[in-house]
C-alpha positions in Angstrom: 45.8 -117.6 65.1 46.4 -119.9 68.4 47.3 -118.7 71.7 50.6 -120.0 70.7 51.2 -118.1 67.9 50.0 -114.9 68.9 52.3 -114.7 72.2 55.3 -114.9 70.1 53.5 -112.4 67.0 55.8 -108.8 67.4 54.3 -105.9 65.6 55.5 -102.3 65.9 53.4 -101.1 68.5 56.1 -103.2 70.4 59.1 -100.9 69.8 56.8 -98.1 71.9 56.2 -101.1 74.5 59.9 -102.0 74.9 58.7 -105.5 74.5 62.2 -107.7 75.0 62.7 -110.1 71.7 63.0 -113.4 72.3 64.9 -114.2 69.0 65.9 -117.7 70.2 62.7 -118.4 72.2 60.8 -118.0 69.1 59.6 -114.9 67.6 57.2 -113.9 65.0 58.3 -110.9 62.8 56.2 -109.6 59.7 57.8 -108.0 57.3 56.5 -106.0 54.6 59.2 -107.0 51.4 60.4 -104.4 49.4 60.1 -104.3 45.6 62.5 -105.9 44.5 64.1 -108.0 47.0 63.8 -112.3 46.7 62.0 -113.6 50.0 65.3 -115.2 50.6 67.2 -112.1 50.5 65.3 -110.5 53.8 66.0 -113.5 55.2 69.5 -113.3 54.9 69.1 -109.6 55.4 67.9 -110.3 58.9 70.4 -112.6 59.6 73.0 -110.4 59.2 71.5 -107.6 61.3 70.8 -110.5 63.8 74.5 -110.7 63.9 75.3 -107.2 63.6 72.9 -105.7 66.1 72.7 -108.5 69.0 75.8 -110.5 68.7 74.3 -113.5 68.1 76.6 -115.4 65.6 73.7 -118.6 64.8 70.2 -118.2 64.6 67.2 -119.8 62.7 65.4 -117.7 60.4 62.7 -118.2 58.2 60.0 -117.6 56.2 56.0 -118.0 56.3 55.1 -118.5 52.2 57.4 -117.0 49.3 56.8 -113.5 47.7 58.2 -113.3 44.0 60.2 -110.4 43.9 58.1 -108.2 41.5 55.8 -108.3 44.8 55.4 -106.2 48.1 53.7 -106.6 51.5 53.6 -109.3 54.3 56.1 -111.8 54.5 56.2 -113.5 57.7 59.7 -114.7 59.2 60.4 -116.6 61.9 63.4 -117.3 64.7 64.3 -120.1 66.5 61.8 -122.0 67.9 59.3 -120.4 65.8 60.4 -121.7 63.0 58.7 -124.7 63.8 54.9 -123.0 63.4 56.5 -121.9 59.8 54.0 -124.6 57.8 51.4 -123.6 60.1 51.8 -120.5 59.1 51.9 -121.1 56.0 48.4 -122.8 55.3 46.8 -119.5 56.3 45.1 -118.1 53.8 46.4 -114.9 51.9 45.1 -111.7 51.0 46.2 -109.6 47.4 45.8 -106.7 45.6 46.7 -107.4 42.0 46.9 -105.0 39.2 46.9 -106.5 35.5 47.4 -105.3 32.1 45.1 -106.9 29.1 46.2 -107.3 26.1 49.6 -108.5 26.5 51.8 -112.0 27.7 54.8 -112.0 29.6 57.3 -115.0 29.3 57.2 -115.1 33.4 53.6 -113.5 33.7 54.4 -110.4 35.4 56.6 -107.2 34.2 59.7 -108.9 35.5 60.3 -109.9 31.7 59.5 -107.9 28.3 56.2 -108.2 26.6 56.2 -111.0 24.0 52.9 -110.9 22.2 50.0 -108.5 22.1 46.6 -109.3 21.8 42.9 -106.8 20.8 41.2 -105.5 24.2 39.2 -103.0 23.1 36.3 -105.9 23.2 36.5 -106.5 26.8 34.2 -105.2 28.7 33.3 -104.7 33.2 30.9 -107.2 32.1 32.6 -109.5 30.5 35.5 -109.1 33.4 33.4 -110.2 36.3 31.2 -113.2 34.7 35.6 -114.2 34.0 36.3 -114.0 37.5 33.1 -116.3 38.7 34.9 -119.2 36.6 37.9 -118.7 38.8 36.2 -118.4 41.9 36.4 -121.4 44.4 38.2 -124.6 43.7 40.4 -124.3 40.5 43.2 -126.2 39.2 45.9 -124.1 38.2 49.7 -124.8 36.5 52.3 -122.6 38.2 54.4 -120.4 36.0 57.6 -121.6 33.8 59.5 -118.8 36.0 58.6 -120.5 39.7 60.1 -121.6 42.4 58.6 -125.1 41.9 61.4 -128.0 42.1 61.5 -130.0 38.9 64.3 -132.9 39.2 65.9 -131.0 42.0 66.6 -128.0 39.9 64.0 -124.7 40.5 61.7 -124.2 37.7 63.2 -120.7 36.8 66.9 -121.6 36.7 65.6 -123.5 33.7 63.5 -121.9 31.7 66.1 -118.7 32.4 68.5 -121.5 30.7 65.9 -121.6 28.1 64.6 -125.0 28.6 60.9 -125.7 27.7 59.4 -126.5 31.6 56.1 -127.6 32.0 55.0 -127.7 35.3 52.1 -129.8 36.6 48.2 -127.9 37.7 47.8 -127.7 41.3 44.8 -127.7 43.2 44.1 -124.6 44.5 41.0 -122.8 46.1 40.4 -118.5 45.4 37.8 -117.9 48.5 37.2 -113.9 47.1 37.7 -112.7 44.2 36.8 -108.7 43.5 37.0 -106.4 41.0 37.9 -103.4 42.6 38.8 -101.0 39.3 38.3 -101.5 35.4 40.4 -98.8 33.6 41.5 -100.8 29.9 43.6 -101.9 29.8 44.1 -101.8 33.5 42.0 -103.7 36.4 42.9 -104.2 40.0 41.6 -106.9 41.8 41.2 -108.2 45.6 42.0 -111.9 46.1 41.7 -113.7 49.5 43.0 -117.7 48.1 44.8 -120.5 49.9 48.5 -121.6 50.0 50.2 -122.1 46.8 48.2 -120.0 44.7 49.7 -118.3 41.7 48.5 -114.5 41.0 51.0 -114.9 37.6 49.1 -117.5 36.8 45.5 -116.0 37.5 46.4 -113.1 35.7 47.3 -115.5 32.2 44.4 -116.9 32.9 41.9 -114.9 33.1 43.2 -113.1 30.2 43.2 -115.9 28.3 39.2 -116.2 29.3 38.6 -113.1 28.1 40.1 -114.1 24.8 43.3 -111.7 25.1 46.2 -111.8 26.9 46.8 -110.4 30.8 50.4 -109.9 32.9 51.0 -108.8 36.5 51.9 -105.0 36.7 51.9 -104.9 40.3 51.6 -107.2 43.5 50.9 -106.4 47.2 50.2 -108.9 49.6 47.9 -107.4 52.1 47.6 -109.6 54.6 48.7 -113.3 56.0 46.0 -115.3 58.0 45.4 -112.7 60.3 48.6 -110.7 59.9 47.6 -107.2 57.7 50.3 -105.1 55.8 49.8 -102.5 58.3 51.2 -104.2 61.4 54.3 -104.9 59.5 57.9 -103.5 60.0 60.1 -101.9 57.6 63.4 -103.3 57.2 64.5 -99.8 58.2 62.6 -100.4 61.8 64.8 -103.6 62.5 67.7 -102.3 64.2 65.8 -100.7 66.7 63.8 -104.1 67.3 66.4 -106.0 67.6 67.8 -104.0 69.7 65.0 -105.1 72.1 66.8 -108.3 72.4 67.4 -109.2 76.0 71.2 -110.0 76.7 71.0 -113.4 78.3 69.8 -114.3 74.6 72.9 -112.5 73.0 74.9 -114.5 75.0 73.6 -117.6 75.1 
């Protein structure tokens, strides 16, 4: 991260520094995102705390790459004038930790939506998983899932297929730089992946079932870090108020 960056970059080791927030200035803020919760939720979360805490009725806010809400971990926002680093930010590469389920499909990939076909397992092997993963390692193409943010005629890809229209979405170039086997449990696995912007893990996960001649959702999601941002110099949306109470008053009032 540039010298630019990094001077506006709060982490909470700032709340014991007293470090003033300079919300309109441009500030940095990680977040790690509750389960649950749309990335555009905490946005407007901290919009209204913005308004509630400091008085200040306007304010950009942002964010630095989407998290699906199934996920957790480090979503970047940015405020005012930082919002203009936010596709900077957002080429960085990402860091995951993925856990998957063989031997079943999901309509959206992940456990958001019921299983709706099974598939044998039994057959797969630790083997057999990591000579998988080498064919996904590096520069792939890959089509996002049917249940995506991905614009299609100015309509989000998941407003229609939760209309029940067919959508098929075009493959996107994309490039995994790691990708580890951490744990092999069938029909469980968990898996490290450090990949570029726009990479699907929903997508990687029917995928690589799919090589495996079986079928593989998302269980679980965390992203653990954002270029150099890790999940453990994040805040909690509980931790907001007092950092925004850091906010210096010639910024609440001007």
């Amino acid at each position: 991260m540039n010298q630019e960056v990094s001077s506006k970059l709060y982490t909470p080791t700032d709340l014991q520094a007293h470090r003033p927030l300079t919300l309109r200035t441009g500030a940095i803020i990680p977040l790690d995102k509750p389960l649950g919760w749309t990335s555009f939720d905490v946005v407007n979360k901290v919009r209204i705390m913005v308004r509630q805490v400091t008085g200040i009725k306007r304010i950009k806010v942002g964010h630095a790459g989407t998290l699906d809400p199934q996920a957790t971990g480090v979503l970047v926002l940015c405020t005012g004038r930082a919002t203009k680093l936010i596709e900077q930010l957002m080429d960085h590469d990402k860091e995951y930790c993925a856990t998957l389920q063989l031997g079943a499909t999901t309509p959206s990939f992940d456990s958001e939506h019921e299983i709706d076909a099974t598939y044998p397992y039994e057959h797969i092997t630790e083997e057999m998983v990591r000579s998988a993963l080498r064919q996904f390692t590096g520069e792939i193409d890959q089509r996002p899932p049917s249940f995506s943010a991905v614009k299609v005629g100015g309509i989000r890809a998941y407003d229609l297929a939760r209309q029940g229209q067919e959508v098929e979405l075009a493959h996107k170039h994309v490039t995994i730089h790691e990708l580890e086997l951490v744990s092999f449990t069938p029909p469980t696995l968990q898996l490290r992946i450090v990949c570029s912007r726009g990479t699907y893990i929903r997508s990687l996960a029917r995928d690589l079932g799919t090589a495996l001649d079986s079928g593989a959702y998302l269980t679980q999601l965390v992203r653990t870090r954002s270029g150099e941002i890790s999940q453990a110099n994040c805040f909690s949306l509980d931790q907001l108020d007092e950092l925004l109470a850091l906010t210096p008053e010639e910024e609440e009032l001007s």
